[in-house]
Wavefront OBJ file of the C-alpha trace (Angstrom):
o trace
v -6.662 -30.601 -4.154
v -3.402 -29.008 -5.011
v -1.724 -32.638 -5.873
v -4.501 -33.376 -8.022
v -4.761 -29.850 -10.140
v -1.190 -30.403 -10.993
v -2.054 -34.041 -11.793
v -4.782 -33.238 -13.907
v -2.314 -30.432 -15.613
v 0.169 -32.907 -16.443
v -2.214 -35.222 -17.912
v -3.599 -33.253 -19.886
v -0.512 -31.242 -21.585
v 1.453 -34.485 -21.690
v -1.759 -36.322 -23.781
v -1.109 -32.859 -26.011
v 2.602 -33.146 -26.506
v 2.375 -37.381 -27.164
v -0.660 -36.900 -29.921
v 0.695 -33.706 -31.447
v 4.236 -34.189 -31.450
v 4.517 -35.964 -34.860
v 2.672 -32.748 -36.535
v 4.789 -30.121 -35.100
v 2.609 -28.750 -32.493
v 4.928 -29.706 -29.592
v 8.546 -29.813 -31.440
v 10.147 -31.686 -27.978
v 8.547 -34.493 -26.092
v 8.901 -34.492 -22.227
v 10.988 -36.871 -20.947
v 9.461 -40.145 -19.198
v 8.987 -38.608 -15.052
v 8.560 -40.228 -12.043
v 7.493 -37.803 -9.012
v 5.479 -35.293 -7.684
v 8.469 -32.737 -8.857
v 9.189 -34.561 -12.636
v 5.410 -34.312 -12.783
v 5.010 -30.120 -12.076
v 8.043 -29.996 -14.782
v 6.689 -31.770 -17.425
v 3.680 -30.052 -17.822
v 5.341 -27.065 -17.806
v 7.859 -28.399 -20.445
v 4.672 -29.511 -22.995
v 3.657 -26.362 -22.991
v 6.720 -24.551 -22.899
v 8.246 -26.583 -25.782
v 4.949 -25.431 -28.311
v 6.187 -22.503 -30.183
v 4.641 -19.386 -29.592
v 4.268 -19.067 -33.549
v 1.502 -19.761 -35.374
v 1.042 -23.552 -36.376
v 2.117 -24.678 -39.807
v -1.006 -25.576 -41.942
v -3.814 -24.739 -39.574
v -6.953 -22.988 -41.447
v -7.656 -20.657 -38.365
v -5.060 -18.176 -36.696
v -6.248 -16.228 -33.943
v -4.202 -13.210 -33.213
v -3.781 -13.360 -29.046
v -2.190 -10.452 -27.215
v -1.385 -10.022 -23.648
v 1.010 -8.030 -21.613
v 3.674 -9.925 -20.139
v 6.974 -10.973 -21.261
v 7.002 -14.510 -23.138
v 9.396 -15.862 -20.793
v 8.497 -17.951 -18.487
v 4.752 -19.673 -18.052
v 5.348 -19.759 -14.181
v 6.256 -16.088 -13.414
v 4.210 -14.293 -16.183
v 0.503 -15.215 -15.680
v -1.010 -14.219 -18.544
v 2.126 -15.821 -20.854
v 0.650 -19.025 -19.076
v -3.243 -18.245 -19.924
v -1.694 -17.339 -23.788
v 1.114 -20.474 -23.911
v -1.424 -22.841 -22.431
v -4.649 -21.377 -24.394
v -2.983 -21.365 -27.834
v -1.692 -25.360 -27.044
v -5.114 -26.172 -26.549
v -6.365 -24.716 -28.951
v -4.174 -26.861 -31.502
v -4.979 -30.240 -29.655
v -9.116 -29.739 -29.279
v -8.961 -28.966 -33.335
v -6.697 -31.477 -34.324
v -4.809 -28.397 -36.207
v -7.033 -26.850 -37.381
v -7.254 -23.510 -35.266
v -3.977 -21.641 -33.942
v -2.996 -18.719 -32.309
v -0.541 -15.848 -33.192
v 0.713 -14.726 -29.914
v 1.899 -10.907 -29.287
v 3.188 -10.752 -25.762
v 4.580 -7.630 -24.130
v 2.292 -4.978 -25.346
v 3.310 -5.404 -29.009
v -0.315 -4.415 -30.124
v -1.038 -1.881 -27.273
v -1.823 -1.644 -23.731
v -4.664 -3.811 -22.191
v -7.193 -0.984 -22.818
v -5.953 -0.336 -26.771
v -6.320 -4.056 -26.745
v -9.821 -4.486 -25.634
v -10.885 -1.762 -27.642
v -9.085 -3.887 -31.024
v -11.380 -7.020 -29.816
v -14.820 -4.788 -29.434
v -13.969 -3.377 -33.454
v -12.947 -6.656 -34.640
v -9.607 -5.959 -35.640
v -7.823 -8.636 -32.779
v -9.180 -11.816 -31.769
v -8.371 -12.155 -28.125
v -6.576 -9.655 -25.256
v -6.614 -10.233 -21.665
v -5.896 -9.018 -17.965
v -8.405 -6.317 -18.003
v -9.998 -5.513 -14.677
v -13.938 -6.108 -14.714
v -14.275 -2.285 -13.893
v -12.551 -2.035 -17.439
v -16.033 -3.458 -18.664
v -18.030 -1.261 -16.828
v -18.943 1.207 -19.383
v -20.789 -1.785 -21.335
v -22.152 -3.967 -18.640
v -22.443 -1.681 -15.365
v -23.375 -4.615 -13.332
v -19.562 -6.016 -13.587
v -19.212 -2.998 -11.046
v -20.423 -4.864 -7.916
v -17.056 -6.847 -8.220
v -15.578 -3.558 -7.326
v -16.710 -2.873 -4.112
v -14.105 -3.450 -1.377
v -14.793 -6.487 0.933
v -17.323 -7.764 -0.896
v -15.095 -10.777 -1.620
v -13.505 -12.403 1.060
v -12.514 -16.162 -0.327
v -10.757 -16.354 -3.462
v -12.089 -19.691 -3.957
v -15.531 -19.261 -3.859
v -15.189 -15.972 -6.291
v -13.307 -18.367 -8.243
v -16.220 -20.357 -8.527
v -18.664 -17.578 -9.053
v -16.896 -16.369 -11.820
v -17.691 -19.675 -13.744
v -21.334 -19.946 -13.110
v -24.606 -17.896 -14.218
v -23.376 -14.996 -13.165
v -20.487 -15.328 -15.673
v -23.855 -16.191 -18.250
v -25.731 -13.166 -17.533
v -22.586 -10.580 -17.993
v -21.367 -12.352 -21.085
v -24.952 -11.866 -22.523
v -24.912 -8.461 -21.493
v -21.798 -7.975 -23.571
v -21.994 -9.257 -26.094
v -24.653 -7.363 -27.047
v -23.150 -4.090 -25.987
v -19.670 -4.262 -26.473
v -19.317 -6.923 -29.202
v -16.841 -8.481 -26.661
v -17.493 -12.532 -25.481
v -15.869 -13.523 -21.932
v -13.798 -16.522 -22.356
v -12.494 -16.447 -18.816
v -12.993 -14.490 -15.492
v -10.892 -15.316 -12.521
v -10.191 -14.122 -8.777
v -6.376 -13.591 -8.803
v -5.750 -12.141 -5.556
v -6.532 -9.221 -3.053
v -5.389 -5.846 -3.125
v -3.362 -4.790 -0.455
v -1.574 -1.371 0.303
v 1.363 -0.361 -0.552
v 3.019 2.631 0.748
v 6.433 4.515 0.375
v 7.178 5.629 4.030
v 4.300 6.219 6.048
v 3.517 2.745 7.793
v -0.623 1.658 8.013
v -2.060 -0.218 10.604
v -5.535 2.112 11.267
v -7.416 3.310 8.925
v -6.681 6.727 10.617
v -3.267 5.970 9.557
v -4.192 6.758 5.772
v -6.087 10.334 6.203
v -4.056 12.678 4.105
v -2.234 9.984 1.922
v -2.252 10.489 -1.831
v -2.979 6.915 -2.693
v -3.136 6.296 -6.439
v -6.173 4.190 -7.510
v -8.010 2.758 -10.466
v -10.223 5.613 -11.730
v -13.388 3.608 -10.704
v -15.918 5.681 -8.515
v -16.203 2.575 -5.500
v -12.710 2.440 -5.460
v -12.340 6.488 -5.660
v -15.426 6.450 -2.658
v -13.435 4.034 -0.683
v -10.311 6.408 -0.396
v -12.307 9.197 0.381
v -13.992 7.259 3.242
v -10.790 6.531 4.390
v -9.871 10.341 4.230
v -7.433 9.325 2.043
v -6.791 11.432 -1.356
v -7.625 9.761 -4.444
v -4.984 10.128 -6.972
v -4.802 9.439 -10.954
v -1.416 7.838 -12.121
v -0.774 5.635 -15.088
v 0.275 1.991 -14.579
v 3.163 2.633 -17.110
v 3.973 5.841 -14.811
v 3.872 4.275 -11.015
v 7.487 3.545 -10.557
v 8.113 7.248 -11.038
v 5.497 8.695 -9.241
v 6.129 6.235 -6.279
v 9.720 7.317 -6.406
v 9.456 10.736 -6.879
v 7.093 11.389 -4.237
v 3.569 12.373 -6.423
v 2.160 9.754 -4.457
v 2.736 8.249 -0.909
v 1.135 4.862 -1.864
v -1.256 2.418 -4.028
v -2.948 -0.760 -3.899
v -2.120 -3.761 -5.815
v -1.596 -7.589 -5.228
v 1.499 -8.487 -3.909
v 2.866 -10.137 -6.909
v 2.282 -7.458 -9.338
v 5.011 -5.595 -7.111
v 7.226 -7.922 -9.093
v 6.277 -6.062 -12.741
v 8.693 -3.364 -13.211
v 10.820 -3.536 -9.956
v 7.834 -2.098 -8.203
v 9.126 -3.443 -5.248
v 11.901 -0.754 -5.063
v 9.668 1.638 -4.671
v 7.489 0.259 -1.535
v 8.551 0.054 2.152
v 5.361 -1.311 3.840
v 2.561 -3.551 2.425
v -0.148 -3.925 4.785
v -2.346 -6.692 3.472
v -5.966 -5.025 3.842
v -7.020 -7.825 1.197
v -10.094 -4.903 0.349
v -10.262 -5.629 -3.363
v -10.633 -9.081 -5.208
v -8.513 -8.377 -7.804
v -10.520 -10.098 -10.493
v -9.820 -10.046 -14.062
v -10.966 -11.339 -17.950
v -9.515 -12.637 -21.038
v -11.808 -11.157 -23.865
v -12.654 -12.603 -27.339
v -13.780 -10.764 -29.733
v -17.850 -11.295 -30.465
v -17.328 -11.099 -33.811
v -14.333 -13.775 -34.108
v -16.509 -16.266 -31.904
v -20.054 -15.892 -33.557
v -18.045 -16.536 -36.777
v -17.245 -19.890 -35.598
v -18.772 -23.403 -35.673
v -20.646 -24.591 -32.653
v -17.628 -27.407 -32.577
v -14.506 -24.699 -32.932
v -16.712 -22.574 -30.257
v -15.964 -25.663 -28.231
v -12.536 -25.978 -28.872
v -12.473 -22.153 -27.919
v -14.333 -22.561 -24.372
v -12.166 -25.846 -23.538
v -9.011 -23.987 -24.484
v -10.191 -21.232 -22.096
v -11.062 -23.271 -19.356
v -7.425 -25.171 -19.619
v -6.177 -21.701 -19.652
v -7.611 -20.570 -16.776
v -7.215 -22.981 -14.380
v -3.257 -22.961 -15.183
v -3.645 -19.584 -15.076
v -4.825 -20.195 -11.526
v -2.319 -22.219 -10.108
v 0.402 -20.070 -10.914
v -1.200 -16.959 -9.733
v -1.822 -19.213 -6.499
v 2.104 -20.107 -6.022
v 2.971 -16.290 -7.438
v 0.994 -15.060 -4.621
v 2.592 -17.710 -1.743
v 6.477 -17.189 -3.197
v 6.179 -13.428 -3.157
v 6.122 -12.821 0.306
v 9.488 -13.935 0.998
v 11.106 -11.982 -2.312
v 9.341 -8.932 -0.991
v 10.960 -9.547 2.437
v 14.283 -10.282 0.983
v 14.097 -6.815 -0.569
v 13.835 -4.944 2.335
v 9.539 -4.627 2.241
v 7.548 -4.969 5.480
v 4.576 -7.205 5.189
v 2.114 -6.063 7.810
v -0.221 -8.713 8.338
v -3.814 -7.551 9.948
v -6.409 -9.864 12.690
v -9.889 -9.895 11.531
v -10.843 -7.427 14.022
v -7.906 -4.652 12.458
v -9.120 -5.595 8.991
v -12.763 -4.992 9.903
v -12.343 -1.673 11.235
v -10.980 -0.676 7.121
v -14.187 -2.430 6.072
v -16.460 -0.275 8.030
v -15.062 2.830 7.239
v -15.515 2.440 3.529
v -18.074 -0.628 2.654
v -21.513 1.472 2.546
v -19.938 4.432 1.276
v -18.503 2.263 -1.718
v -21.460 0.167 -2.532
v -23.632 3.111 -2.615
v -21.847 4.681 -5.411
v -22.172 1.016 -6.998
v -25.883 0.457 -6.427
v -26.203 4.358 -8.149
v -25.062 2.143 -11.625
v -26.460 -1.200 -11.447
v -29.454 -3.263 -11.478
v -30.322 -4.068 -7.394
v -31.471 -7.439 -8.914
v -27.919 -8.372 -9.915
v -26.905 -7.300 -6.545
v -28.905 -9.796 -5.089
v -28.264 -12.373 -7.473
v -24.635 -11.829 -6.590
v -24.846 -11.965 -3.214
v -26.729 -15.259 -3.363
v -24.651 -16.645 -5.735
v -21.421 -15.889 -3.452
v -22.863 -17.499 -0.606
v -24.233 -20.307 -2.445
v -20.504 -21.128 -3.795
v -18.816 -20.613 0.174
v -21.348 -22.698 1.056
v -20.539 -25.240 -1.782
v -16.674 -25.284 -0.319
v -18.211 -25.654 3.422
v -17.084 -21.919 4.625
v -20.017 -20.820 5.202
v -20.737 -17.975 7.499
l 1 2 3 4 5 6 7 8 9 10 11 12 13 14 15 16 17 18 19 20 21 22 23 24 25 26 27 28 29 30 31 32 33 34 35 36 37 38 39 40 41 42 43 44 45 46 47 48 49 50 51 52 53 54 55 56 57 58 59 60 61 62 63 64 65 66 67 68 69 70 71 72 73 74 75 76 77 78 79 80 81 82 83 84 85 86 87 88 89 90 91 92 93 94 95 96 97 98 99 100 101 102 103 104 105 106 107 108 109 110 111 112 113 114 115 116 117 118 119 120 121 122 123 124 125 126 127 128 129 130 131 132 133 134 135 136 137 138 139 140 141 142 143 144 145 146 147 148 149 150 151 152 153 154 155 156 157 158 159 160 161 162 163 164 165 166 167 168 169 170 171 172 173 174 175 176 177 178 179 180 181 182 183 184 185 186 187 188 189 190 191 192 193 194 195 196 197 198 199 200 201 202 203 204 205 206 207 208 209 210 211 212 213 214 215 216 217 218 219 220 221 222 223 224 225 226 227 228 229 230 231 232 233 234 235 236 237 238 239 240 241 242 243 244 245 246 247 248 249 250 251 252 253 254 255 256 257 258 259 260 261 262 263 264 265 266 267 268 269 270 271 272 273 274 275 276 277 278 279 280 281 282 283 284 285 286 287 288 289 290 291 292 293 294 295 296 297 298 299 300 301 302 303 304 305 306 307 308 309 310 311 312 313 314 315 316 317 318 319 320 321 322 323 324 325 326 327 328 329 330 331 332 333 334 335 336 337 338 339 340 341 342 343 344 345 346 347 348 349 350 351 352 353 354 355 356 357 358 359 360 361 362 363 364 365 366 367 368 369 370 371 372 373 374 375 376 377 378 379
């Protein structure tokens, strides 16, 4: 499966550097590869080679911002969703439709951003949390109950199917916002300063700083832990300076900022799917033809599944930089990871089921099975 995604990559971005090389799109052409290895590089070389300015001559410029560093497409995720997205979008159109891109913040953080789509004033922003949605579309809350998710696969397919439908319709009527993609991109773990956690009895008295999201806030306090409010953009510092004893995160988002330095332990609960959207604005994609809408929803699904496989090798290649840095991984049985379940799971989707529709619930559930079942892991 893994041979053939990066197969199908290749393919696909060298097809897009070959017919669009002549009109500027991709300024370099990959060399001529032979192996598994010349293969992985070459599709990262089409896309890397396409400028991140706007195409010369194309009729359509969409103004894309996202928050990482436009460095590299295989350690910044969402530079590959942008990078990949934007060449895409150039190849489906034939030129006709390009994107500005404005990595690093340059527009505003990921909430400033989302709130630029929903008024019309920027075309697309990503890596919002679906709790960021939450105040339009309540139902996008179920994703944030902890242990709900258990395969990142199967969400992954879940988060391309009518549930994706029914939320986007939601939406789009509510926030003015259209979802072009929504993805699983790993678990939350925890991630403490100096107090090592293998029991949940481990964490009663710990001021562990959380999304401000009440199933995330219940689960804490079911864990007799103490909910804590810190800004992203202030974690480092509170991590170092003690204002907190510990958060939750994936394990390669410890890689943003150093965040690494500041953690001794990581003890991989895996009680969140940490799943996330790129966002277009409603009233940039109702503007469009049914055909550029196309080119739009291809682009995306490129995007995504890039996106994907580099949060995928992110996730496997962390491990042993957070180890090399001095950071304990402390890996849990089912049984130990259970016990964190049951302390917090009814508690948490209580405080869910308070906000949304108990037929989406269902419809959820079903839907999750129906997709483990689809991969043969059903329970």
């Amino acid at each position: 499966m893994k041979r053939s995604l990066h197969t199908s990559l290749f393919a696909s971005f060298l097809a897009a550097s070959l017919l669009l090389s002549g009109c500027g799109v991709v300024q370099q052409e990959p060399a001529a590869t032979a192996g598994a290895g010349n293969v992985e590089a070459a599709a990262v070389a089409a896309i890397a080679s396409n400028p991140a300015t706007p195409l010369e001559g194309a009729s359509i410029v969409l103004r894309v911002a996202h928050p990482d560093n436009d460095t590299s497409i295989l350690e910044q995720s969402w530079n590959c969703y942008a990078r990949t997205f934007k060449s895409s979008v150039e190849l489906y159109s034939g030129g006709e439709m390009t994107c500005e891109i404005f990595p690093n913040n340059q527009l505003g953080d990921a909430t400033s951003c989302m709130e630029q789509c929903a008024q019309g004033t920027l075309d697309v922003c990503m890596s919002l949390s679906t709790g960021s949605l939450a105040g339009w579309i309540p139902n996008i809350s179920v994703f944030d109950i902890p242990y709900i998710v258990d395969d990142i696969d199967a969400a992954n397919l879940l988060c391309e199917g009518p549930i994706l439908e029914e939320l986007n319709s939601d939406l789009e009527q509510k926030g003015n916002l259209h979802i072009m993609s929504m993805m699983q991109t790993g678990f939350r773990n925890l991630d403490t300063m100096s107090k090592k956690v293998t029991t949940v009895e481990d964490l009663a008295g710990l001021k562990l700083r959380l999304q401000e999201i009440d199933a995330q806030i219940a689960m804490a306090e079911a864990w007799k832990a103490v909910p804590t409010t810190v800004a992203f953009s202030e974690l480092y510092s509170a991590a170092s300076t003690g204002v907190i004893d510990g958060f939750d995160n994936c394990n390669h988002i410890l890689l943003l900022n150093s965040l690494y330095e500041t953690v001794k332990y990581v003890t991989e609960t895996q009680h969140l799917a940490n799943v996330v959207v790129a966002l277009i604005s409603n009233e940039t994609y109702s503007s469009l033809t049914p055909e550029q809408q196309d080119v739009i929803d291809r682009a995306a699904d490129d995007a995504r599944r890039a996106t994907i496989g580099v949060v995928t090798a992110n996730n496997i290649n962390v491990i042993d930089t957070l180890q090399s840095n001095g950071v304990e991984i402390i890996s849990l049985t089912d049984e130990e990871r259970a016990a964190f379940k049951d302390a917090c799971f009814d508690q948490s989707k209580e405080s869910v089921l308070s906000m949304v529709d108990a037929g989406f619930y269902q419809r959820f559930t079903d839907a999750y099975a129906s997709a483990k079942e689809m991969l043969g892991r059903a329970q």
